[in-house]
C-alpha positions in Angstrom: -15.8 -5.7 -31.8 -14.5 -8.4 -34.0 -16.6 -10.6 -36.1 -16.3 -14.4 -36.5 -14.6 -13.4 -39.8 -12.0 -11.3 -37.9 -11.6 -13.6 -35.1 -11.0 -16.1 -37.8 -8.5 -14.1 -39.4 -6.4 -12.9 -36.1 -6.2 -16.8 -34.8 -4.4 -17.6 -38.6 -2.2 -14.7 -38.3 -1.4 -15.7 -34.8 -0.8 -19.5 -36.4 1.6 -18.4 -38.8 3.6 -15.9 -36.8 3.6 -17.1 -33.6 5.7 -15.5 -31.1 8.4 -16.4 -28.2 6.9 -16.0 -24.8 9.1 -14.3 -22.4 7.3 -15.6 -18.9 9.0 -13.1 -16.9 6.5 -10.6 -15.5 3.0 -10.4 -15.0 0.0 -11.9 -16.0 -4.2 -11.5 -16.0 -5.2 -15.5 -16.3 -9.0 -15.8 -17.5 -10.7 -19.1 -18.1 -14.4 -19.8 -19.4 -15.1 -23.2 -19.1 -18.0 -25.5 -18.2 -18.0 -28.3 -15.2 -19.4 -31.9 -15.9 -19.4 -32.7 -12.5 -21.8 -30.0 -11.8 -25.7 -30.1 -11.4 -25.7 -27.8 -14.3 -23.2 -28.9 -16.8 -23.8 -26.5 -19.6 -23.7 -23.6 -17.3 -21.1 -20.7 -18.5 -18.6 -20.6 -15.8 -15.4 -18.1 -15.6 -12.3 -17.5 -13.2 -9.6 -15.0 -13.2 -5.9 -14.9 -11.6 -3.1 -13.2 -11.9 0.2 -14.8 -12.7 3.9 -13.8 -11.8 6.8 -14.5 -12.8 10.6 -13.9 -11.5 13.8 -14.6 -11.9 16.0 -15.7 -8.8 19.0 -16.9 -10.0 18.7 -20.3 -11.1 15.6 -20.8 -10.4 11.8 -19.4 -11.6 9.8 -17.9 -9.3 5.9 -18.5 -10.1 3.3 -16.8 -7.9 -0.8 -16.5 -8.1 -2.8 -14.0 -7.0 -6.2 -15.7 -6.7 -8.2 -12.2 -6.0 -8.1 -9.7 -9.1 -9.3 -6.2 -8.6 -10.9 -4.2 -11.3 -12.1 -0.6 -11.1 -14.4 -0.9 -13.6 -16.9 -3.6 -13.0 -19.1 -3.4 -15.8 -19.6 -7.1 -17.3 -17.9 -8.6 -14.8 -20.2 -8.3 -11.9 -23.7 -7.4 -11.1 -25.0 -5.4 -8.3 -28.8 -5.3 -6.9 -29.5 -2.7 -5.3 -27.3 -2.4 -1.7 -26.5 -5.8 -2.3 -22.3 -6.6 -2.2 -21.6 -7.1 -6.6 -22.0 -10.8 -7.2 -19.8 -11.7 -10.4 -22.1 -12.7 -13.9 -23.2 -16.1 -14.1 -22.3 -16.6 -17.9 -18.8 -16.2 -19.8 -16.5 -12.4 -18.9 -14.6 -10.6 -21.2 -13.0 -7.7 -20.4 -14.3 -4.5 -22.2 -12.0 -1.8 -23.6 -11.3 0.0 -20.2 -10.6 -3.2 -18.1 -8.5 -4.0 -21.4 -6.6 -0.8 -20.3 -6.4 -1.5 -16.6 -4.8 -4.9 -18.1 -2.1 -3.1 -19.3 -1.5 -0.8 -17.0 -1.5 -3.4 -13.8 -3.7 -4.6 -11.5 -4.6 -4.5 -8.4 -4.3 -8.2 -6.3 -5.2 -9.0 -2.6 -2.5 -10.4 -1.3 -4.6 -13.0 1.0 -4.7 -16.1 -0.3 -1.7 -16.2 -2.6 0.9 -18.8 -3.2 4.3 -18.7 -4.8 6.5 -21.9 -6.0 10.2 -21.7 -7.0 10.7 -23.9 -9.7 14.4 -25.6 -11.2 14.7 -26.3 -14.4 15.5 -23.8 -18.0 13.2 -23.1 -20.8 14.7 -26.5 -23.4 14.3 -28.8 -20.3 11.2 -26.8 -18.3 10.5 -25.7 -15.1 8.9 -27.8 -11.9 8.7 -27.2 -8.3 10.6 -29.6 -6.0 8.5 -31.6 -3.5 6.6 -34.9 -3.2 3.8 -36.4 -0.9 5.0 -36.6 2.0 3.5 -38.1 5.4 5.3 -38.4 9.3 3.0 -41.2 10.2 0.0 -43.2 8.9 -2.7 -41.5 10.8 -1.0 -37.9 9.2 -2.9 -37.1 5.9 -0.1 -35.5 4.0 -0.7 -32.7 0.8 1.6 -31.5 -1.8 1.6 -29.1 -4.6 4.0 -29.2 -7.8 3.8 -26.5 -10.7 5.5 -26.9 -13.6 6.1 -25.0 -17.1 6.6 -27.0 -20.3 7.4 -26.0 -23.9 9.1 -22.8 -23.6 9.3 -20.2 -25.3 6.7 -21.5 -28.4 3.8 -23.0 -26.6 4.0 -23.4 -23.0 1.8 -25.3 -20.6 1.3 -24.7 -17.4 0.2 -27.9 -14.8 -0.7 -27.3 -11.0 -0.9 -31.1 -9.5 -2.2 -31.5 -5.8 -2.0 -35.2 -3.8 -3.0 -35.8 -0.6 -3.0 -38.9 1.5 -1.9 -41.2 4.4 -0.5 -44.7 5.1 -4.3 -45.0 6.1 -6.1 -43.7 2.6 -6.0 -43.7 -0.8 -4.0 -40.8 -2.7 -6.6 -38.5 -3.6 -5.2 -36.4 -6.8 -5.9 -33.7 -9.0 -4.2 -32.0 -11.8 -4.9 -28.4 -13.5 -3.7 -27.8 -16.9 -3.5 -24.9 -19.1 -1.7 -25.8 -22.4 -1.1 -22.9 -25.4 -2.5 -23.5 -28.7 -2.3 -20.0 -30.3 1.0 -17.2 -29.4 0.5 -13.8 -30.8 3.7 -12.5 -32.6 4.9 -10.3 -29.6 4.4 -13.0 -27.3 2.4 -11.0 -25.0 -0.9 -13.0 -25.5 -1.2 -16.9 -25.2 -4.5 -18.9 -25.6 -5.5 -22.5 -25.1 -7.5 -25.0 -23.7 -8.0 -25.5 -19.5 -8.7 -28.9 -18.0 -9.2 -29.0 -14.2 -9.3 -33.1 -12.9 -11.1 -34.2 -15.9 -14.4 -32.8 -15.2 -13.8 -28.7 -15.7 -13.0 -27.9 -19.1 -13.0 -25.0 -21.6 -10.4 -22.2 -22.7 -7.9 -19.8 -21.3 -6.4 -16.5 -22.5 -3.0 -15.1 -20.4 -2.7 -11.7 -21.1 0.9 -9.7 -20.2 -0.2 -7.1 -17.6 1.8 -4.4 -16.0 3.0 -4.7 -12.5 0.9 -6.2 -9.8 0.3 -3.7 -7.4 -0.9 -5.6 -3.7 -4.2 -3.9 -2.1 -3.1 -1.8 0.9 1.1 -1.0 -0.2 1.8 2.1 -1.2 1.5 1.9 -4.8 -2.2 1.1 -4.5 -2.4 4.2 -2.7 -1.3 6.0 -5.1 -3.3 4.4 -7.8 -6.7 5.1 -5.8 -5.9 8.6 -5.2 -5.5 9.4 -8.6 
C-alpha cells in the first residue's frame, strides 16, 4: 500500500516524465466523485466503464461498455446473505487481484453499450459528427457528440447530450474527464470528472487487455479456466 509520502512521490515522477498516450485499445474507466445535487452531497459515490478504442481508417472508433465484470468482488460489492451483491456505498479501488484482472481484460456485457466514430487526428482532436436534430416541433429531438482533445500529452475526454423541440427549451448536459497526471508508459492517465456541473471528483483510466463480451466464446473460455 502506498503512503501519502509515496503517493506524493509517484504523482511528481509522473509530473516530470509524463508519457504519450496511445488511445488505441482498451480501457477500465473509474471515477469517485461526489453529487451536489444529491440529498447527500458528501456521500462517496463511484462508477466504472470500460473504454475502447479503434482505428478505422480515418476515423476513431470510441466505444463504452457501461457494465464491468469482475471475478473478484471483494471491495467492490457487498453481499447479505442470499441477497443479489449490491456495490459499496463509499469510494472502490481495485485490490491487487482485480489489479491483475485489469491487465489481463475484462469481462463487459454487451447490453447497453454505445460506440461513436469520430473525424479528426491527434494535433487537431477527434469529435463525433452530428447535431440536434428535430422533424417537427411536436418531435423532441436528442443527440450525443464525443470528442477527444489534447493528444497524445493530456487528453480530455467530453460526452455532450441535447435534447429538445421547436416546442421546449434545449435541455443539455456535458461529461468531462480531463488528464492532469500521464505516467511515463502512457498506460495510466488521471484527472478530474465533471458531470453537468453538479457531479464532480477524480478519474483514473487504466490500459486493460482485450474486452472480452459476456456470452462469446472467449468468455467461455475465460470461465472454464
Amino acid at each position: 500500500m502506498l503512503t501519502a509520502v509515496g503517493l506524493l512521490l509517484e504523482e511528481v515522477a509522473f509530473a516530470d516524465e509524463s508519457g504519450a498516450v496511445d488511445l488505441v485499445g482498451a480501457w477500465h474507466l473509474l471515477v469517485h466523485y461526489r453529487d451536489e445535487a444529491s440529498a447527500n452531497p458528501a456521500a462517496e459515490c463511484w462508477d466504472d466503464k470500460l473504454w475502447r478504442f479503434e482505428k478505422r481508417g480515418s476515423r476513431l472508433q470510441w466505444t463504452e461498455f457501461p457494465t464491468v465484470v469482475f471475478e473478484n468482488l471483494e471491495g467492490r460489492f457487498e453481499v447479505a446473505g442470499d441477497q443479489r451483491p449490491v456495490r459499496v456505498l463509499h469510494f472502490w479501488e481495485p485490490n491487487e487481484a482485480q489489479r491483475a484482472e485489469i491487465e489481463q481484460g475484462l469481462l463487459a456485457i454487451p447490453e447497453g453499450a454505445k460506440s461513436k466514430g469520430l473525424r479528426g487526428s491527434p494535433a487537431r482532436g477527434y469529435r463525433s459528427a452530428g447535431g440536434l436534430r428535430s422533424e417537427s416541433v411536436s418531435v423532441i429531438g436528442y443527440s450525443e457528440s464525443w470528442s477527444v482533445e489534447g493528444l497524445p500529452g493530456m487528453p480530455v475526454f467530453t460526452h455532450a447530450v441535447a435534447m429538445g423541440s421547436g416546442r421546449t427549451e434545449d435541455v443539455q448536459g456535458r461529461t468531462r474527464y480531463t488528464a492532469e497526471v500521464v505516467s511515463p508508459e502512457g498506460n495510466e492517465v488521471r484527472g478530474s470528472f465533471v458531470r453537468d456541473g453538479t457531479r464532480r471528483g477524480d478519474f483514473v483510466l487504466r490500459r486493460t487487455g482485450d474486452v472480452i463480451l459476456m456470452g462469446s466464446e472467449q468468455a467461455a473460455r475465460k470461465e472454464s479456466r
